[in-house]
C-alpha positions in Angstrom: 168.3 129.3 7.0 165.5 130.3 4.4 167.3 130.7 1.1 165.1 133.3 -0.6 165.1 132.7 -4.1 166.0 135.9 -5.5 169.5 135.6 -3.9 170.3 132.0 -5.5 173.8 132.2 -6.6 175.6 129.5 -9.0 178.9 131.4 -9.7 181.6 134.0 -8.8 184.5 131.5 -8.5 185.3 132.2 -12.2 185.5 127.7 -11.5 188.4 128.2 -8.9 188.4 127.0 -5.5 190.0 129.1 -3.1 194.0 128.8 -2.2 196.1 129.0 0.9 197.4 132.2 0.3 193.7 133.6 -0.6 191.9 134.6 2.4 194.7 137.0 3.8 195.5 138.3 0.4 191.6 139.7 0.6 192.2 140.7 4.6 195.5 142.9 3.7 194.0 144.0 0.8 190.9 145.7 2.3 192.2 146.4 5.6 192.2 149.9 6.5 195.2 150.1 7.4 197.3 150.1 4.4 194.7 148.5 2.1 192.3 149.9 0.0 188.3 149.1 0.5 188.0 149.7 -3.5 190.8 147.2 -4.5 188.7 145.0 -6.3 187.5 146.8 -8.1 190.7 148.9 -9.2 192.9 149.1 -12.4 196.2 147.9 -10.3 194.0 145.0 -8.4 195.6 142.2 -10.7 199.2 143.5 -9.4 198.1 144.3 -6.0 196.6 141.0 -5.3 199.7 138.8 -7.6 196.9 137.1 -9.8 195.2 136.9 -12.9 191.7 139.0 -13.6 189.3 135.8 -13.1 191.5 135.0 -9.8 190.4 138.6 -8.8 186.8 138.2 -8.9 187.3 134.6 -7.5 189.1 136.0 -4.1 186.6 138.8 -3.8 183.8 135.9 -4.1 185.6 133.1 -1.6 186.1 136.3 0.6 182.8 137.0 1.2 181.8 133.7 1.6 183.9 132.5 4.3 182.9 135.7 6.1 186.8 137.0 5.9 185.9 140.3 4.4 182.2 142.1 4.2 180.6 144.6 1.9 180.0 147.6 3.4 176.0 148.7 3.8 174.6 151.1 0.9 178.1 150.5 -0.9 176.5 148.2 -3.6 179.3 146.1 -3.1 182.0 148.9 -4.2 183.2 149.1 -0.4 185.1 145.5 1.8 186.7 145.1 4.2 187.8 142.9 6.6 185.2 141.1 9.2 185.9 140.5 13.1 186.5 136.8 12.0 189.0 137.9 8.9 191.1 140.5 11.4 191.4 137.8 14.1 192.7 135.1 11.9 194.3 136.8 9.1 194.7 140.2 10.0 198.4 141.7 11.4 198.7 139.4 14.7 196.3 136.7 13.2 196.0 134.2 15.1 196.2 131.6 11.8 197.5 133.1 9.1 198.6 130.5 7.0 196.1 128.0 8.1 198.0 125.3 9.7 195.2 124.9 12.3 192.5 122.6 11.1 190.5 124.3 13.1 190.4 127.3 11.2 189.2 125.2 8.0 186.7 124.1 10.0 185.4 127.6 10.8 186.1 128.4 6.9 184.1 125.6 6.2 180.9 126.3 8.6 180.8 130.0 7.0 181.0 128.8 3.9 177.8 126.4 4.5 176.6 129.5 6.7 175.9 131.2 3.8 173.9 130.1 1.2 173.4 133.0 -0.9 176.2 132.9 -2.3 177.2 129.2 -2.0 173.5 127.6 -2.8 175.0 124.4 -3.8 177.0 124.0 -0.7 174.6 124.2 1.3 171.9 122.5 -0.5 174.5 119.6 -0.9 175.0 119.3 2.7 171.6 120.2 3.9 169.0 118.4 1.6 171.6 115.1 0.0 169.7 112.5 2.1 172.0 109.7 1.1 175.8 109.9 2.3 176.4 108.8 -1.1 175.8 110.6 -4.4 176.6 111.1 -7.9 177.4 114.5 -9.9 173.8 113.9 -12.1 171.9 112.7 -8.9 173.1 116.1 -7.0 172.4 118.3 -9.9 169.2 117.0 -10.2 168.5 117.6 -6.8 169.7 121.3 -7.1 167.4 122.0 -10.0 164.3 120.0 -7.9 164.5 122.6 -5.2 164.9 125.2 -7.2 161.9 124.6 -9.6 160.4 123.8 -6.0 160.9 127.2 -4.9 161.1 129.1 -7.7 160.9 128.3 -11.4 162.4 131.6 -12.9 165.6 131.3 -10.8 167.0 128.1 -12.7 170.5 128.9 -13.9 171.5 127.2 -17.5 172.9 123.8 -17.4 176.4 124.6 -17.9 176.8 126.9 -15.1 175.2 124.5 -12.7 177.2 122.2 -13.9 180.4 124.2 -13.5 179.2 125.0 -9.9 178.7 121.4 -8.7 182.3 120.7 -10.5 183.8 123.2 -8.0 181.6 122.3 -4.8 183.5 118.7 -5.5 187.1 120.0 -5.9 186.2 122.1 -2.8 186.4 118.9 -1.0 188.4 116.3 -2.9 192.2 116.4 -4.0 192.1 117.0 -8.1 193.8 114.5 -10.1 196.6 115.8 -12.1 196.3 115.2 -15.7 198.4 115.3 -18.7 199.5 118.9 -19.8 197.6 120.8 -16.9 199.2 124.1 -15.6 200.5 123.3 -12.2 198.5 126.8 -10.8 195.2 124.9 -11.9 195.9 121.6 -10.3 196.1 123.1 -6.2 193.8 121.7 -4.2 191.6 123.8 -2.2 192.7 123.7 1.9 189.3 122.2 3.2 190.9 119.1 1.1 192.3 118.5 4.3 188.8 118.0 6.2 188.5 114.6 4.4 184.7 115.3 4.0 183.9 113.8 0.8 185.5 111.0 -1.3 185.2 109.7 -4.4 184.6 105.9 -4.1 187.3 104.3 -6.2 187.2 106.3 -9.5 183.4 105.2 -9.6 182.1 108.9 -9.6 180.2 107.9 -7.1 181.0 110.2 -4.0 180.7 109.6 -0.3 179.7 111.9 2.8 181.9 110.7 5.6 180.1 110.8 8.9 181.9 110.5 12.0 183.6 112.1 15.3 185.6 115.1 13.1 188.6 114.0 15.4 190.0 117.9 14.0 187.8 119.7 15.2 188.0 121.1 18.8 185.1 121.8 21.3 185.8 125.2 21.8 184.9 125.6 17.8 182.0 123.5 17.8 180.6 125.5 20.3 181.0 128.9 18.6 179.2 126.8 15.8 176.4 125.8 17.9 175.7 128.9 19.3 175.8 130.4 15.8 173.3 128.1 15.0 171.0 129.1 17.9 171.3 132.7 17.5 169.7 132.5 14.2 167.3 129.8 14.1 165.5 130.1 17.8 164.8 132.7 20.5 164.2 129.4 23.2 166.3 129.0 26.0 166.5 125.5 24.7 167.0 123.3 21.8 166.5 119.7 20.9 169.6 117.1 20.0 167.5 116.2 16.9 167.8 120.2 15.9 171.7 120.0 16.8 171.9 117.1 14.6 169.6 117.3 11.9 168.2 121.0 11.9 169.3 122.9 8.7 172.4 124.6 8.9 173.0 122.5 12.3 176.7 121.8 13.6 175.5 118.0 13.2 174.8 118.2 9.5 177.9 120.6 8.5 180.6 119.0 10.5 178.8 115.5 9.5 178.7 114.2 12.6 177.1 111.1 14.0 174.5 111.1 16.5 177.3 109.3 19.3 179.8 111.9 18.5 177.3 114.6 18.7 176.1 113.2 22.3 179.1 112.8 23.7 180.5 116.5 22.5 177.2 118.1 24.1 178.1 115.6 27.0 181.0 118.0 27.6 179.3 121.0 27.0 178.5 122.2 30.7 182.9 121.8 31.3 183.7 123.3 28.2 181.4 126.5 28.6 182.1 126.6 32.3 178.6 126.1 32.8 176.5 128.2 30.3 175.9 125.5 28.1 174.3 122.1 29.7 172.8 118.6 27.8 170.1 116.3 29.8 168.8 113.3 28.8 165.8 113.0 30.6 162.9 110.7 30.4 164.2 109.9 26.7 163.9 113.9 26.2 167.3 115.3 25.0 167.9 118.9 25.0 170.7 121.6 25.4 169.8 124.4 27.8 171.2 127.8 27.4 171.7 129.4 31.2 174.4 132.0 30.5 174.5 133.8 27.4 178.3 134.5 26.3 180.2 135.9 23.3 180.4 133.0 21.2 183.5 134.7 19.7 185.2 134.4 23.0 185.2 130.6 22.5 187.7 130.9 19.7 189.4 133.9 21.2 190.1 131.5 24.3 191.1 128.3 21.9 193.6 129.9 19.6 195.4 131.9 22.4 195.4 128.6 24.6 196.7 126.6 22.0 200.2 125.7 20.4 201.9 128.9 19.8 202.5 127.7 16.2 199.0 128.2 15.5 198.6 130.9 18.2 200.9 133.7 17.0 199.2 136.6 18.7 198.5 134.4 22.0 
């Protein structure tokens, strides 16, 4: 989870969060299948997609970074379409469409923090915010600390990190509706829902909430944790303090304390019929990998086995 520094990125939202309808607006859009792979880049794209310009660019960019749609290799970003992850969700069939499962802003979520060249201050927020409490100055700060850390020459202008840490906050906490706002402007983004981050009584002060993430199934946190592996260590084990604390760790995206962790690796060797196992021994904790599996067939075998609300291809 290096975050090179010439692929810091502060913007692309146009300062919108994403909406409900967004993700499978970019999914139809690029699919191959009646879509076009160019559509965002089109004349009719405003008409195709039933938004302004800036909402254009804004779904192309919240696209990409939930990992819905992909840019095609030597297109120079002229060519998307739809991932794996976008066709199974949103695609014709999807299993969640209209995102009624929690679940699935979970996953939107993890990809999101997954994917910190194009969301830097998401996952610098989650990652290096030591405190689970934080103001908008003190987590600015902190963005432009690791960045002169890193590398100097990449600080963006105040203003747009500024705007960027504005829209990282409404990513997570319901707006407050003022006086003569346009109703369009005023949606809240879905991973509203998650209840991640709160703003402690007006103060502007805002608080991390740590807990068990009572939303978020097994079967999910487990294609998360083996996400995790895959790209951080080749070992046939890892440690609970890299599962909780590690960068880009299920612990530190889904925020969850160390007794919830335990006891969701606890049921680890049940949940992945074996593949996965936890021990405790002699005060060493550890995860031991003895199977390897798809992790996509984890949520392949949660959304077809669940409610058939949510399950509409199961």
């Amino acid at each position: 989870m290096v975050i090179r520094p010439e692929v810091y990125s502060f913007s692309g939202h146009e300062t919108f969060v994403f909406r409900y309808g967004w993700m499978k607006k970019a999914v139809d859009a690029t699919d191959p299948d009646g879509g076009n792979p160019r559509v965002f880049n089109e004349d009719d794209a405003i008409a195709t997609l039933g938004v302004g310009k800036n909402m254009v660019r804004s779904i192309r960019h919240w696209g990409l970074s939930t990992g819905v749609i992909e840019e095609e290799a030597k297109s120079r970003g002229a060519l998307i379409h739809p991932t794996k992850f976008g066709q199974f969700i949103f695609g014709p069939g999807g299993q969640d469409q209209f995102l009624e499962d929690p679940n699935t802003l979970w996953l939107l979520h993890w990809n999101i923090l997954s994917n910190p060249q194009r969301c830097t201050t998401w996952h610098l927020a989650f990652n290096a915010v030591q405190s689970n409490e934080f103001t908008r100055d003190q987590l600015i700060h902190l963005i432009e600390e690791e960045i002169r850390r890193r590398n100097p020459k990449a600080m963006p202008s105040g203003n747009t990190l500024k705007r960027d840490v504005d829209v990282f906050l409404r990513t997570y906490i319901p707006a407050r509706a003022s006086r003569g706002t346009v109703a369009e402007d005023s949606l809240d983004c879905p991973l509203v829902e998650l209840q991640l981050i709160e703003e402690v009584a007006g103060s502007g002060v805002f608080q991390i909430r740590r807990g068990p993430k009572t939303t978020l199934s097994d079967s999910v946190f487990v294609y998360a944790l083996i996400e995790f592996w895959d790209r951080t260590s080749q070992q046939d084990s890892l440690a609970f303090t890299e599962v909780a604390y590690g960068k880009g760790s299920p612990g530190i995206a889904f925020k969850l304390d160390e007794n919830s962790l335990a006891e969701r690796l606890e049921r680890l060797e049940h949940i992945t019929e074996g593949d996965l196992l936890y021990t405790e021994t002699a005060g060493l904790k550890q995860v031991y990998r003895r199977r390897l599996r798809q992790k996509f067939q984890y949520l392949e075998a949660y959304y077809q086995g669940t409610n058939t609300l949510f399950a509409v291809g199961a």
